[in-house]
Every structure is written in structure tokens, then in C-alpha cells.
C-alpha positions as CSV (number, residue, x, y, z in Angstrom):
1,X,-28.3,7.6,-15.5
2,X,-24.7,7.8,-15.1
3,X,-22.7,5.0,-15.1
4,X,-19.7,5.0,-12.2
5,X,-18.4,1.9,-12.6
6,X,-15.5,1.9,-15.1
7,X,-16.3,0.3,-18.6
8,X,-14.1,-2.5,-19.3
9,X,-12.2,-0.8,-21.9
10,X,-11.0,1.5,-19.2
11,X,-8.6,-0.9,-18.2
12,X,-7.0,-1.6,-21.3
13,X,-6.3,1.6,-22.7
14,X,-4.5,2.3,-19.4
15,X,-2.6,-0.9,-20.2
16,X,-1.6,0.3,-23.7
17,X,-1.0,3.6,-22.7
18,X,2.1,2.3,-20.9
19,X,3.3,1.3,-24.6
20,X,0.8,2.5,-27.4
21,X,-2.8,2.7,-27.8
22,X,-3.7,0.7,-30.7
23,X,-6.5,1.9,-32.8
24,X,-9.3,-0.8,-31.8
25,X,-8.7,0.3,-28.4
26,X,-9.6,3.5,-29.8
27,X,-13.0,2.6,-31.9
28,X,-14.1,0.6,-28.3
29,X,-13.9,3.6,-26.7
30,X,-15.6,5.2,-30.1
31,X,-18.3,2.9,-29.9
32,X,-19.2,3.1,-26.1
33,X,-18.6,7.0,-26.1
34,X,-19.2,8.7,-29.1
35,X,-22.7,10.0,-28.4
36,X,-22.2,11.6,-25.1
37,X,-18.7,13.5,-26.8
38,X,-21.2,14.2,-29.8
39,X,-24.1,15.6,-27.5
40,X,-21.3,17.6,-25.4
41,X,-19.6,19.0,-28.9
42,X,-23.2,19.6,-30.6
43,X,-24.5,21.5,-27.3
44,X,-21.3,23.7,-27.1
45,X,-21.0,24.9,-30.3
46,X,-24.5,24.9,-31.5
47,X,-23.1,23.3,-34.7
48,X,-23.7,19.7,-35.9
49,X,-20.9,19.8,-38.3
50,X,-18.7,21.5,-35.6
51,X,-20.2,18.4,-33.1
52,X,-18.7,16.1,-35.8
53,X,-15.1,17.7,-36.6
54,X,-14.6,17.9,-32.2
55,X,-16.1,14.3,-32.1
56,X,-13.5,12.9,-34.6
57,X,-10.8,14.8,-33.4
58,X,-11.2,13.6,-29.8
59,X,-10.5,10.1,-31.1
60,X,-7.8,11.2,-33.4
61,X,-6.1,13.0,-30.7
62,X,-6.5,9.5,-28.2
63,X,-4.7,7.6,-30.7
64,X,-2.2,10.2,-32.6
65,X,-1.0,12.2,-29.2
66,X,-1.1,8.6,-27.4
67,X,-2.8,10.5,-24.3
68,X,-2.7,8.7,-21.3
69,X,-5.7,8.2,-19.5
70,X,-6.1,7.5,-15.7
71,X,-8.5,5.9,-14.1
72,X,-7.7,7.3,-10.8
73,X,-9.0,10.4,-11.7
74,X,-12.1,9.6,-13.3
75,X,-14.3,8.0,-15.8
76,X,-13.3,7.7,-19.1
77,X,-16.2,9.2,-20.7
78,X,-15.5,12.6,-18.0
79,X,-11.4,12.5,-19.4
80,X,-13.0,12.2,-23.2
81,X,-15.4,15.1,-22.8
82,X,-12.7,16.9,-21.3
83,X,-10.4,17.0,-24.8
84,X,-13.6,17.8,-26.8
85,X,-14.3,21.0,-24.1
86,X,-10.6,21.9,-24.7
87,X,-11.1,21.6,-28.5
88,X,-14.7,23.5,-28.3
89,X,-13.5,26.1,-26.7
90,X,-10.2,26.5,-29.4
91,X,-12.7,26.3,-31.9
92,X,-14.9,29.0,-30.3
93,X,-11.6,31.3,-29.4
94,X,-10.4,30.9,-33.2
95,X,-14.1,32.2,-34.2
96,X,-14.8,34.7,-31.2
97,X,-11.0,36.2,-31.2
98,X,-12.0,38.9,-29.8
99,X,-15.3,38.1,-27.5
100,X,-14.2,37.3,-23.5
101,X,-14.9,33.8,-22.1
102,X,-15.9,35.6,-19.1
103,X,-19.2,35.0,-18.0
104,X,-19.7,36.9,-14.6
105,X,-20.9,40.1,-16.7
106,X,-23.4,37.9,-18.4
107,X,-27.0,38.9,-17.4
108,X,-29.7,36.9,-19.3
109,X,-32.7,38.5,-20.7
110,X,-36.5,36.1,-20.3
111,X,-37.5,34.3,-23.2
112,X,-40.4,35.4,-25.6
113,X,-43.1,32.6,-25.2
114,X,-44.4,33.1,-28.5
115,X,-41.8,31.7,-30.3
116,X,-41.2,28.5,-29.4
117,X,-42.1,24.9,-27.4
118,X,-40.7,24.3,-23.9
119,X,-37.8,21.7,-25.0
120,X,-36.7,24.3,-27.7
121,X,-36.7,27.3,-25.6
122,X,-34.3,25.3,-22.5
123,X,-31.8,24.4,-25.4
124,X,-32.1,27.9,-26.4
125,X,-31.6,29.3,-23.0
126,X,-28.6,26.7,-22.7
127,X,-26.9,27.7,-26.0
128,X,-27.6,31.3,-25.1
129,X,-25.3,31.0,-21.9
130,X,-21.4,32.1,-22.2
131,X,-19.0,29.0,-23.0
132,X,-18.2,28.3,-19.6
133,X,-21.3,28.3,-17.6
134,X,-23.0,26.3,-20.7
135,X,-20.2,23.3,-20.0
136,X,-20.9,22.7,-16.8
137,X,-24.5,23.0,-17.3
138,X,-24.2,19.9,-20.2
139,X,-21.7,18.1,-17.9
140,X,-24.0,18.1,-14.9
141,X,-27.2,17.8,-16.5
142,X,-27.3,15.8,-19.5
143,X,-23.7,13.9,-18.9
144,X,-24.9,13.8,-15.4
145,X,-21.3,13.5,-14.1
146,X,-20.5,14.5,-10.7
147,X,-18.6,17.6,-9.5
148,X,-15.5,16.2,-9.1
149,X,-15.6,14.9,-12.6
150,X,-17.1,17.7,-14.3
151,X,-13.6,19.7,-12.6
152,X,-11.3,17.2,-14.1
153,X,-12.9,17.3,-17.3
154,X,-13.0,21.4,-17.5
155,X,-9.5,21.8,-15.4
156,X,-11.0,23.6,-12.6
157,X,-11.6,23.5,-8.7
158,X,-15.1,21.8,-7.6
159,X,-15.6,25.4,-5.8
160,X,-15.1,26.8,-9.3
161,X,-17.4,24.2,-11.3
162,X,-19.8,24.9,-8.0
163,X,-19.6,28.3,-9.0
164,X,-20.5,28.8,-12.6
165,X,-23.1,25.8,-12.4
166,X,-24.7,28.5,-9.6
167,X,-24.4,31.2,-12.7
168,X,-25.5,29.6,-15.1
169,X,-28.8,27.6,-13.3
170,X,-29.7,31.7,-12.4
171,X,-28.9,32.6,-16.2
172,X,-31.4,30.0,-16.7
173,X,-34.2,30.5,-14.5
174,X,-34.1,34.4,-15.5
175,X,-34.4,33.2,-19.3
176,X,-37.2,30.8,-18.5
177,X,-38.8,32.6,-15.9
178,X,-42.1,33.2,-18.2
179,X,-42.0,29.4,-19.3
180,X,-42.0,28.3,-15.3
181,X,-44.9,30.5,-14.9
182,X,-47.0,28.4,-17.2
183,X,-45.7,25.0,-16.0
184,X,-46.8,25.7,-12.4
């Protein structure tokens, strides 16, 4: 379930901001956030040692870069997963120079049934999906954060965010169309 009121240390990186964050500010927001920027990282790049370098170098940009946070315009787990998307997506660029992040030519194929169980074949069908309809797919449905924050965290208008989570949930059902039929 997602968690809309602000965690305490919220506040106080704001407060630090105005001077320096200090690095336990930094491991509280480590220690309360970690996972979900680890889950975001690992899901995006299909990579667990990938998940890792993003996951450290979210923190390490929060304290070296002294980014500001603002809670006025969102949680700070949505403004942490947005610096791991930006650094995902670097990552992916640097090894895909010459693949397009553009996802409306994307057309997903079904699934074969034979070759694996549900939960595998939905994280399949997920890390199967272009970069940016994959984000917002995480972001809504595992990070469960709301439209609003899932466009601050990715940069983009709530009609954009609205539009590739549309893509990308019809990517989807077209991949697992065979596994719904046995479900049902």
C-alpha cells in the first residue's frame, strides 16, 4: 500500500537542503527507501548488479550533488525513484546507443505457455516492454504511486504518464493474452 503521508525524514532533508545534506540524513532516507529504488532499478534494467550500481548512486548523487528535494511536489520515495529512472535510462542509452526509446512502434507478441509459471511470465512481459512504458508500469503498479507522482518522478505530463501506462497495460494483455485464458 502506498504510503502518502510524508516520512519524517522528509522534513529534515528539506531543512538541510537549505545548507547541506549531511550523510545520516542520507542513510535515513537509505534505510526507509532503498528497497523500492532497488525494485524500480532491478525491474528497469533487468540486472541485479545494474539494480545495485543505480541504487548506490541515487544516494551518492543525494548527498554529493546536494539535490534539493521538495516536498511540495511529492513524496520522497516518488523524487528518489525519479533520479534512479534518470540514471536507468543513461545507463540503458550508453548500452542501447543506437536503439530508440520510442515505444509507440512497439507491438508485443503473446507469450508461449510452455515455458514458464504465471509470476515469471508477467515479469517477463514487463521487462519485455520498451523503457518507457515499463517505468510507468513499476511506478503505478508495484510503487503504487499516483499519476501525479509517477509524472514528477519521470518528468512528464499526467496526460503523458496516462498515455504510455495505456500502452503499455495493452502491450501487456496482448503478451499474456494465452495466460488470462487459463486464469478465467
Amino acid at each position: 500500500m502506498p504510503n502518502s503521508r510524508p516520512y519524517p525524514f522528509d522534513h529534515r532533508l528539506v531543512i538541510t537542503a537549505r545548507g547541506r545534506v549531511t550523510r545520516a540524513d542520507v542513510e535515513n532516507a537509505f534505510d526507509q527507501h532503498k528497497d523500492a529504488v532497488y525494485r524500480f532499478a532491478w525491474t528497469m534494467s533487468s540486472s541485479p548488479a545494474a539494480a545495485e550500481d543505480i541504487t548506490q548512486e541515487v544516494f551518492l548523487t543525494v548527498l554529493r550533488d546536494q539535490v534539493r528535494f521538495d516536498p511540495t511536489r511529492g513524496s520522497l520515495r516518488a523524487f528518489l525513484l525519479g533520479i534512479a529512472r534518470n540514471l536507468a535510462l543513461k545507463r540503458w542509452r550508453d548500452e542501447h546507443r543506437w536503439d530508440t526509446l520510442d515505444d509507440d512502434r512497439f507491438v508485443a507478441q503473446p507469450f508461449d505457455l510452455e515455458r514458464g509459471e504465471i509470476g515469471e511470465l508477467v515479469s517477463r512481459a514487463i521487462r519485455t516492454l520498451p523503457p518507457l512504458q515499463r517505468e510507468v508500469v513499476i511506478l503505478a503498479e508495484y510503487e503504487e504511486l499516483s499519476l501525479e507522482q509517477i509524472g514528477r518522478a519521470v518528468e512528464a505530463e499526467v496526460g503523458t504518464v496516462k498515455s504510455r501506462l495505456h500502452r503499455a497495460r495493452q502491450n501487456l494483455r496482448r503478451m499474456l493474452a494465452p495466460v488470462a485464458s487459463l486464469v478465467r
